[in-house]
C-alpha positions as CSV (number, residue, x, y, z in Angstrom):
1,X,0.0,0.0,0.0
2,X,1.2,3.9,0.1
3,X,-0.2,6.9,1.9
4,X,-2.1,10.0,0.8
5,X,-1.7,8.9,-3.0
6,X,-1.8,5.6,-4.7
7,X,-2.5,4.5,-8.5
8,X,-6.4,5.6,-8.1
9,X,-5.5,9.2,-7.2
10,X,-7.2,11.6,-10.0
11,X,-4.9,14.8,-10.3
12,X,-5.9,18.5,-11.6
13,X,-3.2,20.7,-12.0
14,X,-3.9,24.2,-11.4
15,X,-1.7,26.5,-13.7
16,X,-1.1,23.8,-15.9
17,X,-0.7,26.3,-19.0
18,X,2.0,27.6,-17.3
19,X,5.7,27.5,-18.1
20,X,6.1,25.2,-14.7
21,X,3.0,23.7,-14.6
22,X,3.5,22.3,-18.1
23,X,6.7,21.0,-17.1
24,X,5.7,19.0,-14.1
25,X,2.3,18.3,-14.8
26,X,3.6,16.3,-17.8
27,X,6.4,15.4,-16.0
28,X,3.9,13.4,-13.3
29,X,1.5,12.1,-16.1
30,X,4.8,10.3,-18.2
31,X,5.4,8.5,-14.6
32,X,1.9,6.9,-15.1
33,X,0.1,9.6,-12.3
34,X,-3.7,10.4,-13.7
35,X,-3.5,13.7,-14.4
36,X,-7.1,14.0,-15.5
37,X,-7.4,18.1,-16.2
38,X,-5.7,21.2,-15.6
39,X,-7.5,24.8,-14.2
40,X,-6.4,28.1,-15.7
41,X,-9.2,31.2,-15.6
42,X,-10.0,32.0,-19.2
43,X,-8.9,29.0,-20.8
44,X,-11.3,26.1,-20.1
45,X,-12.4,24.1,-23.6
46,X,-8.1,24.3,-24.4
47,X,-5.9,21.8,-24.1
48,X,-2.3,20.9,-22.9
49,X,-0.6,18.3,-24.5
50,X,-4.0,16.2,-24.7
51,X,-5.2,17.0,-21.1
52,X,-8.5,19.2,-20.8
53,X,-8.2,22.4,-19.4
54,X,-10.8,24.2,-17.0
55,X,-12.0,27.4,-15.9
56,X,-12.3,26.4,-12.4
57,X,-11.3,23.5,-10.2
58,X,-15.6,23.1,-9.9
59,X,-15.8,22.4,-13.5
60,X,-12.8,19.8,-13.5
61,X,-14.3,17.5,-10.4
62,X,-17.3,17.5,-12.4
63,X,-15.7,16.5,-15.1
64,X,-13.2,14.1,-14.6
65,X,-14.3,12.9,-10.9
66,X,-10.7,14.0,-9.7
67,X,-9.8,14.0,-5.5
68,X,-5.9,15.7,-5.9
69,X,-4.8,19.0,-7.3
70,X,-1.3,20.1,-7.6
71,X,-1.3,23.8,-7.6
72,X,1.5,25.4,-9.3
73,X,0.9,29.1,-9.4
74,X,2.6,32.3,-8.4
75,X,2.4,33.1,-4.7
76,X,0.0,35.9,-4.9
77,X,-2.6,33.4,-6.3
78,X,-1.9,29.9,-4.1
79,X,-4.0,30.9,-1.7
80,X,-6.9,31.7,-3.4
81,X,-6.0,28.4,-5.5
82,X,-5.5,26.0,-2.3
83,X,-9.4,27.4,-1.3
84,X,-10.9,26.5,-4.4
85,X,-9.9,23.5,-4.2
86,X,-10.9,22.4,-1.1
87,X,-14.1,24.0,-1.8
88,X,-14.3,22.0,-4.7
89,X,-14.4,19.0,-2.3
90,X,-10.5,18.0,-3.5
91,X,-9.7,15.6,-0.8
92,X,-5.9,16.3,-0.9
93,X,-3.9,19.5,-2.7
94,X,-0.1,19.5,-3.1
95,X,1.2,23.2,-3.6
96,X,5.0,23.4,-4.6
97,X,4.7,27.4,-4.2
98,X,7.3,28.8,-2.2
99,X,7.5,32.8,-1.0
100,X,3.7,32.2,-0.2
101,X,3.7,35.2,3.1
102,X,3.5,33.4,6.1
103,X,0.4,35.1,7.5
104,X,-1.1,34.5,4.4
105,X,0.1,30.9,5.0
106,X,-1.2,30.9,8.5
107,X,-5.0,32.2,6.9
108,X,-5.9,29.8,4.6
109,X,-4.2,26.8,7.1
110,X,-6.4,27.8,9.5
111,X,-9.4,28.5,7.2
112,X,-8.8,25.0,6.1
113,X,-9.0,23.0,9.7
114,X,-12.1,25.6,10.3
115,X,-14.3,25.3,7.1
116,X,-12.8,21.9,5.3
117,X,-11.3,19.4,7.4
118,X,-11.4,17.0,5.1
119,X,-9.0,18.3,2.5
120,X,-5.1,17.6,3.5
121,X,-3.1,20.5,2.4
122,X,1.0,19.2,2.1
123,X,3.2,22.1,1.0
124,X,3.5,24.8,0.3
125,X,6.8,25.3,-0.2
126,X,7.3,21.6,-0.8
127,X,8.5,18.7,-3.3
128,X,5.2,17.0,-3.3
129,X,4.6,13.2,-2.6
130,X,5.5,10.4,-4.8
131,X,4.2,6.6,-3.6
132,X,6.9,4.6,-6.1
133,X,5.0,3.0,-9.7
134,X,1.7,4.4,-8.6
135,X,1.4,8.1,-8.3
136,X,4.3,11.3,-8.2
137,X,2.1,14.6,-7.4
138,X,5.1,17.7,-7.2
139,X,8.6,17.9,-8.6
140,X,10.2,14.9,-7.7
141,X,12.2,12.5,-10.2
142,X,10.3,9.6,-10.4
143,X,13.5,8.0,-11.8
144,X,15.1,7.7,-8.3
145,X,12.2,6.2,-6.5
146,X,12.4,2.3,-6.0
147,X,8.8,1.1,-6.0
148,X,7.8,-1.6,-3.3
149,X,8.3,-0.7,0.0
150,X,9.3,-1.4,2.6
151,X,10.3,2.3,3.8
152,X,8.2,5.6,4.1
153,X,9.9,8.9,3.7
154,X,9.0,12.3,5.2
155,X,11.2,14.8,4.9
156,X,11.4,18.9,5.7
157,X,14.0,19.4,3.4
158,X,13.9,18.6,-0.4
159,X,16.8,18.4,-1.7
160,X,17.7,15.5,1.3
161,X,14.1,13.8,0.3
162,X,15.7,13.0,-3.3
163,X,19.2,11.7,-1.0
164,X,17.1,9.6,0.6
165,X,15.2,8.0,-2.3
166,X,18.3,7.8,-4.4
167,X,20.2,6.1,-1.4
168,X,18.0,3.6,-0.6
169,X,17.0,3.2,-4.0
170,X,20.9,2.6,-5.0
171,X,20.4,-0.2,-1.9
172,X,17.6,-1.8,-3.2
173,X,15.7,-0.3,-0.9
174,X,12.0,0.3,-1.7
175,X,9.4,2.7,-0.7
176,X,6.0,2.5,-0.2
177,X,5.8,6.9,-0.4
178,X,7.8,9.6,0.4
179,X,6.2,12.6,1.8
180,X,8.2,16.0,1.5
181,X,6.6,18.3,3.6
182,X,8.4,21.5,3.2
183,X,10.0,23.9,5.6
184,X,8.1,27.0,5.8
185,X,6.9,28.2,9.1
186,X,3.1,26.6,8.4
187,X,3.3,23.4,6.8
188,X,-0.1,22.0,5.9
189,X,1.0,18.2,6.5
190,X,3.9,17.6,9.9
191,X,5.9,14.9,10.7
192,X,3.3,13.5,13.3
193,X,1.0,13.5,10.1
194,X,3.2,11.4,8.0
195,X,4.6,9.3,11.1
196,X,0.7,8.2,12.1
197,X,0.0,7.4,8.3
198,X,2.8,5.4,8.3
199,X,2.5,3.3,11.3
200,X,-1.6,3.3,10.0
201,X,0.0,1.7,6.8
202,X,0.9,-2.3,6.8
203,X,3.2,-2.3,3.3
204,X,5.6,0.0,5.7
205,X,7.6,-1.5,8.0
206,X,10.3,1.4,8.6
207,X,10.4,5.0,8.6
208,X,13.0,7.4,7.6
209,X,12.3,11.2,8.7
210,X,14.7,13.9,8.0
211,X,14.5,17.1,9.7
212,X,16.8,20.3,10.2
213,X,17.2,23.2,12.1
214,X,14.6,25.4,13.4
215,X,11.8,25.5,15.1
216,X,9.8,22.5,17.1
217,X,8.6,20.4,15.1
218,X,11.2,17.6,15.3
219,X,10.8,18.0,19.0
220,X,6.6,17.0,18.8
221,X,7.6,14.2,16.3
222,X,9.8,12.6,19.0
223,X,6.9,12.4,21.5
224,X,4.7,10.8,19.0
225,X,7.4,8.3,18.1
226,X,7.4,7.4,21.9
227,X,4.6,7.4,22.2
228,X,2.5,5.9,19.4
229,X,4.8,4.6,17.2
230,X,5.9,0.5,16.9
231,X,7.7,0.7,13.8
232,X,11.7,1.4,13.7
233,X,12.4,5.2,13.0
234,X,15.5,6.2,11.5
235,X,16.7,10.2,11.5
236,X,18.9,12.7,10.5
237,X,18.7,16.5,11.1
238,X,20.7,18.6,8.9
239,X,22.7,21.9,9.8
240,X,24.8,20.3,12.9
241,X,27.0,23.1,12.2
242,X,25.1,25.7,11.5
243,X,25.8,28.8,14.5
244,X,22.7,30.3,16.8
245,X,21.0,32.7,14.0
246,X,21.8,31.5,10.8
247,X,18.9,30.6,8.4
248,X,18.9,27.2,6.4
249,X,17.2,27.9,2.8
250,X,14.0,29.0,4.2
251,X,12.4,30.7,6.8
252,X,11.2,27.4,9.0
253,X,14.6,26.7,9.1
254,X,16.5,29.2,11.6
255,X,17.7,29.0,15.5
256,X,16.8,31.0,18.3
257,X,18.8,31.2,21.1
258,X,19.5,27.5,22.2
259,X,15.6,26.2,20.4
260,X,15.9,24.4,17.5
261,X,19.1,23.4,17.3
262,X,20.3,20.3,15.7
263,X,21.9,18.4,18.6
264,X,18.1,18.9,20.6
265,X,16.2,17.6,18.2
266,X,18.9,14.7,17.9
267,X,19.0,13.9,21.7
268,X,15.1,14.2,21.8
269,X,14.4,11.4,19.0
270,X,17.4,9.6,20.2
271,X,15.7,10.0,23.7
272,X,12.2,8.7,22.1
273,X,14.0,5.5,20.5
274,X,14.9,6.6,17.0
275,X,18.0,5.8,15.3
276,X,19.6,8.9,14.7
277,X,22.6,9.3,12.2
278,X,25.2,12.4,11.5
279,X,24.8,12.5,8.0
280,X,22.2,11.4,5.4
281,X,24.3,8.7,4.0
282,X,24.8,7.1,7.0
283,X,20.9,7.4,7.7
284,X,20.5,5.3,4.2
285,X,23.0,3.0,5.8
286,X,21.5,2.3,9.2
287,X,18.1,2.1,7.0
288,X,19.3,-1.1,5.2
289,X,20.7,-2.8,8.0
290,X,17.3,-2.2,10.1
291,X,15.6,-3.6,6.8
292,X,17.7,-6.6,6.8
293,X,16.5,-7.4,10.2
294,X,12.8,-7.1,9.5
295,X,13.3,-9.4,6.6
C-alpha cells in the first residue's frame, strides 16, 4: 500500500498552462500519475498536451471525478488556489509554491481545519509526494524512487528527500511513499501527520524522517514516536554546524537562542527510541541494516 496517494489518485493541475506547470504536470502524467485536467481562468475548452483544461477547479471535479490538485501558481494566487480547491471538495492538494507570506500561509491553514477538514493541504513550499510506480504529485524525479516498499519517507528538506530515495534506492531499498513536507513556518501536512499514516500503513515497515534546524517540530515528532509509534524510526537532522542565528534555505529553518538546534532535536528522538545518524548517507546506511532485520 502507500499513503495519501496511490494508482487511483485523479490529479488536476492548477496552472497547468504555465511555463512550470507544463513541465511538471507532464512530468507526473509520463510517470503513469492520472493527471485527469488542468485549471487556468479563461482557458477552459483548451488543451495541454491532450489533457483538458478548465476554468475552475468546480468544473474539473465534475468532469473528470478528480480527488488531488497540484497547484503550481505564483504566490500571490496559491492561496486563493489551495481554497478552491478544497471547496471543490478535493480531498488532498499539493502546492510546490514557495515565497507564499506566512500570514497568508497561516489564513488559509487555518481557514482550512475551520471550514474543510477533510481536505489535506502538504506544502506549500514543498516537493510533493510520490508513492513509487503508482502516483508522483510535485517535482520529484520519479526516476530515483524504487517502488515496493518497505520504507516511508517524510522529509522537511527537499533536496535531502531526493538523498534519501536515491540512497536507498541505490540499496535496493523500496518505498511505499515519500512525503516532503516543506519547511516553511506553516506546513499544511507535519511529521506527526506522515509518522501516524505510516504506522496506520501495513506495506511500511520502517520509517525514515529527516528534519533540520529550526523550530519545534522535530521535537513533537519525537513524542509521537514514543509514544505511538511501533515501527523502527530512523533520523537525520541537517545543519549540525550551523551557528545560533543563521537561516537554512527558508524561513522554517532558523535557530533561536538555544531552540531548534540540531543536537536537541537529535538527543530528543534519540531520547524517544529513534535511530539517529550524522549524515544522510549514514541514515540510508542504518536504513538497510534495520531492513535486513525485518526481513
Amino acid at each position: 500500500m502507500s499513503i495519501f496517494v496511490d494508482e487511483s489518485t485523479k490529479v488536476v493541475v492548477q496552472g497547468l498552462t504555465g511555463s512550470q506547470g507544463r513541465f511538471h504536470g507532464l512530468r507526473n502524467r509520463d510517470y503513469g500519475t492520472k493527471v485527469v485536467g488542468g485549471v487556468t481562468p479563461g482557458k477552459g475548452g483548451t488543451d495541454v498536451d491532450g489533457i483538458p483544461v478548465y476554468d475552475t477547479v468546480q468544473e474539473a471535479v465534475a468532469a473528470t471525478g478528480a480527488d488531488a490538485s497540484f497547484v503550481v501558481v505564483p504566490p500571490k494566487f496559491a492561496p486563493d488556489a489551495i481554497i478552491e480547491s478544497a471547496e471543490a471538495g478535493i480531498r488532498f492538494v499539493v502546492c510546490i509554491t514557495e515565497g507564499i507570506p506566512a500570514q497568508d500561509e497561516a489564513l488559509f491553514y487555518n481557514r482550512l481545519r475551520r471550514d474543510f477538514p477533510s481536505t489535506r493541504l502538504l506544502g506549500p513550499n514543498c516537493p510533493g509526494v510520490i508513492s513509487p510506480g503508482k502516483c508522483n504529485i510535485g517535482i520529484t524525479s520519479g526516476a530515483i524512487a524504487l517502488p515496493g516498499g518497505p520504507v516511508g519517507i517524510v522529509s522537511r528538506s527537499g533536496t535531502l528527500t531526493y538523498q534519501a530515495l536515491h540512497e536507498l534506492s541505490q540499496q535496493k531499498v523500496g518505498q511505499t511513499t515519500c512525503v516532503g513536507i516543506g519547511g516553511d513556518p506553516v506546513p499544511g501536512t507535519t511529521f506527526i501527520d506522515c509518522l501516524a499514516a505510516f504506522e496506520e500503513d501495513p506495506d511500511t515497515l520502517a520509517v525514515m524522517m529527516i528534519g533540520e534546524i529550526g523550530g519545534s517540530e522535530e521535537e513533537r515528532a519525537a513524542q509521537f514516536i514514543s509514544e505511538h509509534m511501533t515501527k523502527p524510526v530512523v533520523c537525520y537532522i541537517a545543519g549540525v554546524t550551523a551557528p545560533p542565528g543563521r537561516k537554512m534555505g527558508h524561513a522554517g529553518a532558523i535557530i533561536s537562542g538555544s531552540q531548534g538546534t540540531a543536537q536537541a532535536k537529535m538527543e530528543a528522538l534519540a531520547a524517544a527510541g529513534a535511530t539517529v545518524a550524522q549524515n544522510p548517507t549514514e541514515a540510508a546506511e542504518l536504513m538497510v541494516d534495520v531492513v535486513k532485520n525485518l526481513t
